[in-house]
N, C-alpha and C positions, 0 to 999 in steps of 0.2 A: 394466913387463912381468914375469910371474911367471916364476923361474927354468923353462929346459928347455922356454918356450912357442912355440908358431907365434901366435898371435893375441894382440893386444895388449886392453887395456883397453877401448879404445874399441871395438873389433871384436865382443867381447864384449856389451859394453853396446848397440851398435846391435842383436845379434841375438836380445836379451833383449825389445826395443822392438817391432823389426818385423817377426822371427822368420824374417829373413832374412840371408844371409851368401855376399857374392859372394867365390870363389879366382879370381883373372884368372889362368891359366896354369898351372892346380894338376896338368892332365895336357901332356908336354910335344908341342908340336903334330907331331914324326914317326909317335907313338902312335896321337895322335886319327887321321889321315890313316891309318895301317896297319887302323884300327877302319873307316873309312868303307870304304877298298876292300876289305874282306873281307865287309859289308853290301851292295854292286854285284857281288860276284861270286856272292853267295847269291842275290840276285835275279833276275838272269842267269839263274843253273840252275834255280832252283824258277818262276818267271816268268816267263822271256824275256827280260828287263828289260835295256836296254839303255842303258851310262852316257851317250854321246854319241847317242842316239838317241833325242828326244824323244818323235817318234811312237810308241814301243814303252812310255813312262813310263803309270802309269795315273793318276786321280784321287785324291786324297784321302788317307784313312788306308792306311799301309802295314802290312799282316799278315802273319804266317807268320816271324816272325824271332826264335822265342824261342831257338831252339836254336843259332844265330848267336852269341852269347854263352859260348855253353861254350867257343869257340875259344881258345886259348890269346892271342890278342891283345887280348882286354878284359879281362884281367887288371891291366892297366895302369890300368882305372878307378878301382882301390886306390893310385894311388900314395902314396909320403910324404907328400907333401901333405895329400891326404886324410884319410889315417891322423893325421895329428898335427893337425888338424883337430877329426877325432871325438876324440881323446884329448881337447883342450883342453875341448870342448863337454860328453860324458859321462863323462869323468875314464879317464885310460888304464886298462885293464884292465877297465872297466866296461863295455861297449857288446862287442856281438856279431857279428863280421865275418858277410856274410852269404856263400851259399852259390854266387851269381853276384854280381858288382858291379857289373852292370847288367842294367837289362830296356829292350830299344828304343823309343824314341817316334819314329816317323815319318810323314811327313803329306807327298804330294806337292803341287805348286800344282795349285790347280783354277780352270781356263782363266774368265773373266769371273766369276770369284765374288767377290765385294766382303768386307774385309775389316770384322766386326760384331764387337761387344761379345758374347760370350755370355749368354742369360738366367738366369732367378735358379737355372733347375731344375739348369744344369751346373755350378754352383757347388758342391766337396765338397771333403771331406777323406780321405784311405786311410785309414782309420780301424786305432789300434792301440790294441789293448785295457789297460785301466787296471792298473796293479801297483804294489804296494807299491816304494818305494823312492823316489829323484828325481821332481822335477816335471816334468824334460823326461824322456820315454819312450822317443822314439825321433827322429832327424832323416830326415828322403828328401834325396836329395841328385839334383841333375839336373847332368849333364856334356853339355857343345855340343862336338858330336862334328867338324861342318860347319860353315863362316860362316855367321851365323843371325841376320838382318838385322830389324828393327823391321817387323813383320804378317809376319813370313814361319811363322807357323805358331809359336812360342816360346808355350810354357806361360804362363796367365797368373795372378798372386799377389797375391790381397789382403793384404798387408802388414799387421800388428799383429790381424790376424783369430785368431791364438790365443791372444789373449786373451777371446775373447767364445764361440768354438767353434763353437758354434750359431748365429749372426745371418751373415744372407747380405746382401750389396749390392752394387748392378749399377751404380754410380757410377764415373766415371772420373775425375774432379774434386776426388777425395780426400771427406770427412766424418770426422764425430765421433761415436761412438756410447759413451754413459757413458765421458765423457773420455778413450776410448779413438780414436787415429788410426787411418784405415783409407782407403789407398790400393792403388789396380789396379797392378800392374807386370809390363809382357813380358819373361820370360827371352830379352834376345837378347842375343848376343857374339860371338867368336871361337872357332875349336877349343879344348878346353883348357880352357874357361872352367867353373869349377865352382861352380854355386849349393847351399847345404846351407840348407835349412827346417827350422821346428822342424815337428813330425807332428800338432799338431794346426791348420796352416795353411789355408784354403781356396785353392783352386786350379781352374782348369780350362784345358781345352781351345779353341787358337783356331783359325781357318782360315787356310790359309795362301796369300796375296796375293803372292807372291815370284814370284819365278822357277827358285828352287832346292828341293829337297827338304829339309826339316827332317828334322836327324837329330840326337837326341841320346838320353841314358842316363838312365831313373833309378832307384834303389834305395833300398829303407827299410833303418836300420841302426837297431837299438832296443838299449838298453840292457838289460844285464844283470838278471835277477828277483835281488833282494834276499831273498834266503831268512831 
Protein backbone atom coordinates (compact mmCIF):
# COMPACT_ATOMS: atom_id res chain seq x y z
CA UNK A 1 0.00 0.00 0.00
CA UNK A 2 1.37 3.57 -1.06
CA UNK A 3 2.24 5.69 1.83
CA UNK A 4 -0.89 8.06 3.45
CA UNK A 5 -3.37 5.65 1.07
CA UNK A 6 -7.16 4.55 1.79
CA UNK A 7 -7.10 2.07 -1.14
CA UNK A 8 -4.77 -0.55 -1.51
CA UNK A 9 -3.30 -2.15 -4.80
CA UNK A 10 -5.75 -4.38 -5.45
CA UNK A 11 -8.66 -1.87 -5.09
CA UNK A 12 -7.07 0.14 -7.39
CA UNK A 13 -6.27 -2.46 -9.96
CA UNK A 14 -10.08 -3.88 -9.85
CA UNK A 15 -11.19 -0.22 -10.59
CA UNK A 16 -8.93 0.22 -13.50
CA UNK A 17 -10.53 -3.30 -14.90
CA UNK A 18 -14.23 -2.68 -14.06
CA UNK A 19 -14.29 0.98 -13.47
CA UNK A 20 -15.93 0.30 -10.57
CA UNK A 21 -15.21 0.74 -6.83
CA UNK A 22 -17.48 -0.25 -3.87
CA UNK A 23 -16.75 2.05 0.07
CA UNK A 24 -19.12 -0.45 2.30
CA UNK A 25 -19.68 2.21 5.05
CA UNK A 26 -17.88 5.30 3.45
CA UNK A 27 -20.94 7.47 5.06
CA UNK A 28 -21.49 6.58 8.62
CA UNK A 29 -25.27 5.07 8.74
CA UNK A 30 -26.73 8.07 11.55
CA UNK A 31 -25.80 10.48 8.54
CA UNK A 32 -27.46 8.39 5.76
CA UNK A 33 -30.62 8.04 8.07
CA UNK A 34 -30.43 12.08 9.15
CA UNK A 35 -30.19 12.44 4.83
CA UNK A 36 -33.46 10.12 4.38
CA UNK A 37 -35.55 11.88 7.00
CA UNK A 38 -34.95 15.33 5.73
CA UNK A 39 -35.99 13.63 1.91
CA UNK A 40 -39.74 12.34 3.88
CA UNK A 41 -40.16 15.63 5.54
CA UNK A 42 -39.57 17.48 2.03
CA UNK A 43 -41.89 15.24 0.64
CA UNK A 44 -44.50 15.58 3.14
CA UNK A 45 -44.56 19.46 2.61
CA UNK A 46 -43.99 19.81 -1.15
CA UNK A 47 -46.33 16.51 -1.79
CA UNK A 48 -48.34 15.23 0.93
CA UNK A 49 -46.17 12.31 1.18
CA UNK A 50 -46.64 10.52 3.86
CA UNK A 51 -43.62 8.06 5.49
CA UNK A 52 -46.01 5.43 7.08
CA UNK A 53 -48.75 6.07 4.91
CA UNK A 54 -48.61 4.06 1.80
CA UNK A 55 -51.77 5.15 0.35
CA UNK A 56 -50.36 8.87 0.09
CA UNK A 57 -46.60 7.15 -1.60
CA UNK A 58 -46.89 7.84 -5.47
CA UNK A 59 -45.53 5.59 -8.36
CA UNK A 60 -42.32 5.68 -9.77
CA UNK A 61 -39.73 8.41 -10.16
CA UNK A 62 -39.52 10.78 -7.48
CA UNK A 63 -39.20 14.68 -8.58
CA UNK A 64 -38.84 17.91 -7.01
CA UNK A 65 -35.84 17.30 -4.75
CA UNK A 66 -33.00 19.18 -6.07
CA UNK A 67 -33.13 21.77 -3.58
CA UNK A 68 -33.17 19.12 -0.58
CA UNK A 69 -29.57 18.88 -0.93
CA UNK A 70 -28.50 22.21 -0.05
CA UNK A 71 -29.54 21.22 3.47
CA UNK A 72 -26.88 21.28 5.70
CA UNK A 73 -27.22 17.38 6.20
CA UNK A 74 -25.78 16.05 2.78
CA UNK A 75 -22.85 17.52 3.43
CA UNK A 76 -21.97 14.52 4.99
CA UNK A 77 -21.91 12.84 1.36
CA UNK A 78 -18.21 14.32 1.46
CA UNK A 79 -17.15 12.36 4.04
CA UNK A 80 -13.26 11.35 4.54
CA UNK A 81 -13.80 8.54 3.18
CA UNK A 82 -14.90 9.74 0.18
CA UNK A 83 -12.37 12.52 0.01
CA UNK A 84 -9.46 10.03 0.39
CA UNK A 85 -11.01 8.08 -2.11
CA UNK A 86 -11.05 10.64 -4.81
CA UNK A 87 -7.41 11.70 -3.54
CA UNK A 88 -6.19 8.17 -4.11
CA UNK A 89 -8.15 7.73 -7.63
CA UNK A 90 -7.25 11.53 -9.14
CA UNK A 91 -4.36 12.40 -6.94
CA UNK A 92 -5.15 14.81 -3.87
CA UNK A 93 -5.23 18.24 -4.94
CA UNK A 94 -6.24 17.21 -8.47
CA UNK A 95 -9.97 16.63 -8.64
CA UNK A 96 -12.72 19.49 -7.99
CA UNK A 97 -14.97 19.18 -4.91
CA UNK A 98 -18.28 19.79 -6.37
CA UNK A 99 -20.75 22.56 -5.40
CA UNK A 100 -23.49 19.87 -3.97
CA UNK A 101 -22.30 16.34 -3.15
CA UNK A 102 -25.20 14.99 -4.10
CA UNK A 103 -28.18 15.06 -6.62
CA UNK A 104 -31.13 12.56 -5.58
CA UNK A 105 -32.02 9.47 -7.25
CA UNK A 106 -35.44 8.13 -6.13
CA UNK A 107 -37.84 5.77 -7.56
CA UNK A 108 -41.00 4.59 -5.54
CA UNK A 109 -42.27 0.78 -6.00
CA UNK A 110 -44.76 0.56 -8.66
CA UNK A 111 -47.57 -1.85 -7.47
CA UNK A 112 -47.46 -5.10 -10.10
CA UNK A 113 -44.67 -3.76 -12.34
CA UNK A 114 -42.32 -6.75 -13.06
CA UNK A 115 -38.78 -6.03 -12.53
CA UNK A 116 -36.98 -5.97 -16.74
CA UNK A 117 -33.54 -5.58 -18.02
CA UNK A 118 -33.62 -2.09 -19.46
CA UNK A 119 -33.12 -1.82 -23.37
CA UNK A 120 -30.32 -0.83 -25.40
CA UNK A 121 -31.80 2.90 -25.81
CA UNK A 122 -31.38 3.68 -21.75
CA UNK A 123 -28.06 2.61 -21.73
CA UNK A 124 -25.59 5.92 -21.30
CA UNK A 125 -23.02 7.55 -19.88
CA UNK A 126 -23.28 11.68 -18.16
CA UNK A 127 -21.01 12.49 -20.52
CA UNK A 128 -17.90 14.71 -19.34
CA UNK A 129 -16.13 16.60 -21.87
CA UNK A 130 -12.46 15.50 -22.88
CA UNK A 131 -9.25 17.71 -21.37
CA UNK A 132 -5.86 17.65 -21.51
CA UNK A 133 -4.31 16.07 -18.54
CA UNK A 134 -5.19 12.35 -16.83
CA UNK A 135 -7.04 9.60 -18.44
CA UNK A 136 -9.50 9.38 -15.88
CA UNK A 137 -11.47 12.82 -16.14
CA UNK A 138 -13.77 12.53 -13.75
CA UNK A 139 -15.54 9.62 -11.31
CA UNK A 140 -19.74 9.85 -10.38
CA UNK A 141 -20.03 8.48 -7.31
CA UNK A 142 -23.50 6.98 -6.12
CA UNK A 143 -24.20 6.77 -2.12
CA UNK A 144 -27.26 4.21 -0.77
CA UNK A 145 -28.93 6.61 1.30
CA UNK A 146 -31.78 3.71 2.35
CA UNK A 147 -31.51 -0.42 2.54
CA UNK A 148 -31.58 -0.97 -1.20
CA UNK A 149 -32.28 -4.40 -1.85
CA UNK A 150 -31.50 -6.47 -5.35
CA UNK A 151 -34.71 -5.12 -8.16
CA UNK A 152 -35.51 -2.52 -5.63
CA UNK A 153 -34.78 0.31 -8.17
CA UNK A 154 -30.41 0.40 -7.76
CA UNK A 155 -28.79 1.86 -10.67
CA UNK A 156 -27.49 -0.61 -12.99
CA UNK A 157 -23.54 -0.78 -14.26
CA UNK A 158 -21.97 -2.31 -17.12
CA UNK A 159 -18.78 -3.15 -15.69
CA UNK A 160 -15.44 -2.59 -17.86
CA UNK A 161 -17.84 -0.52 -20.32
CA UNK A 162 -15.19 2.24 -20.25
CA UNK A 163 -13.18 0.74 -21.92
CA UNK A 164 -14.99 0.59 -25.29
CA UNK A 165 -17.37 4.02 -24.30
CA UNK A 166 -19.32 3.74 -27.14
CA UNK A 167 -20.65 -0.14 -27.43
CA UNK A 168 -23.89 -0.78 -25.65
CA UNK A 169 -25.18 -4.43 -24.35
CA UNK A 170 -28.30 -5.60 -22.83
CA UNK A 171 -26.67 -8.95 -21.72
CA UNK A 172 -26.90 -10.04 -18.20
CA UNK A 173 -24.63 -13.19 -18.47
CA UNK A 174 -21.63 -11.26 -18.79
CA UNK A 175 -19.60 -11.19 -22.61
CA UNK A 176 -16.51 -10.30 -24.19
CA UNK A 177 -16.28 -7.60 -26.50
CA UNK A 178 -12.32 -7.05 -28.09
CA UNK A 179 -11.18 -8.90 -25.01
CA UNK A 180 -12.64 -6.66 -23.12
CA UNK A 181 -15.26 -8.00 -20.00
CA UNK A 182 -18.50 -6.58 -19.69
CA UNK A 183 -20.93 -7.54 -17.06
CA UNK A 184 -24.49 -5.88 -15.83
CA UNK A 185 -24.28 -5.09 -12.10
CA UNK A 186 -27.32 -3.61 -9.56
CA UNK A 187 -26.06 -1.02 -7.18
CA UNK A 188 -27.72 -2.49 -4.15
CA UNK A 189 -26.36 -2.24 -0.25
CA UNK A 190 -26.81 -0.68 2.93
CA UNK A 191 -27.02 2.98 4.09
CA UNK A 192 -23.68 4.30 3.69
CA UNK A 193 -22.67 2.21 1.07
CA UNK A 194 -20.69 4.26 -1.54
CA UNK A 195 -20.04 3.05 -5.16
CA UNK A 196 -17.42 5.53 -7.21
CA UNK A 197 -17.24 4.96 -11.26
CA UNK A 198 -15.02 5.92 -13.59
CA UNK A 199 -17.13 8.70 -15.96
CA UNK A 200 -17.01 7.16 -18.90
CA UNK A 201 -19.05 4.01 -17.49
CA UNK A 202 -22.45 3.00 -19.06
CA UNK A 203 -25.14 3.07 -16.77
CA UNK A 204 -28.91 3.09 -16.29
CA UNK A 205 -31.94 3.21 -14.88
CA UNK A 206 -34.13 0.13 -13.32
CA UNK A 207 -37.64 -0.30 -11.85
CA UNK A 208 -38.10 -0.77 -8.80
CA UNK A 209 -39.89 -4.22 -7.70
CA UNK A 210 -39.29 -3.61 -3.81
CA UNK A 211 -41.32 -2.64 -1.38
CA UNK A 212 -39.33 0.38 -0.23
CA UNK A 213 -38.47 3.58 -2.01
CA UNK A 214 -35.04 3.74 -3.57
CA UNK A 215 -33.18 6.60 -2.26
CA UNK A 216 -29.72 7.31 -3.05
CA UNK A 217 -27.09 10.30 -4.14
CA UNK A 218 -25.10 10.70 -7.02
CA UNK A 219 -22.39 13.21 -8.07
CA UNK A 220 -19.80 13.82 -10.90
CA UNK A 221 -16.54 14.98 -9.34
CA UNK A 222 -14.01 15.68 -12.45
CA UNK A 223 -10.53 16.29 -12.19
CA UNK A 224 -8.66 19.31 -12.29
CA UNK A 225 -8.08 21.08 -16.27
CA UNK A 226 -4.29 20.69 -16.56
CA UNK A 227 -3.39 24.19 -17.85
Amino acid sequence: MRPSSLLDDDQLAAFRSTGMLRLPGAIPGPEAAAMVDRIWDHLHRSHGVIRDRRQTWPAGQITGLRAVTDTPEFQALGSATVRGALDDLLRAGRWQPPRRWGRLLGTFPSPGRQWTLPDGAAWHNDFVPLQPGPALRAVQLFTILHDLPARGGGTLVVTGSHHLVTRYITGTEGTRIDDVDLRVVELSGRPGDVFVMHCDTLHAAAPNSHEEPRMMATTIVPAKTVS
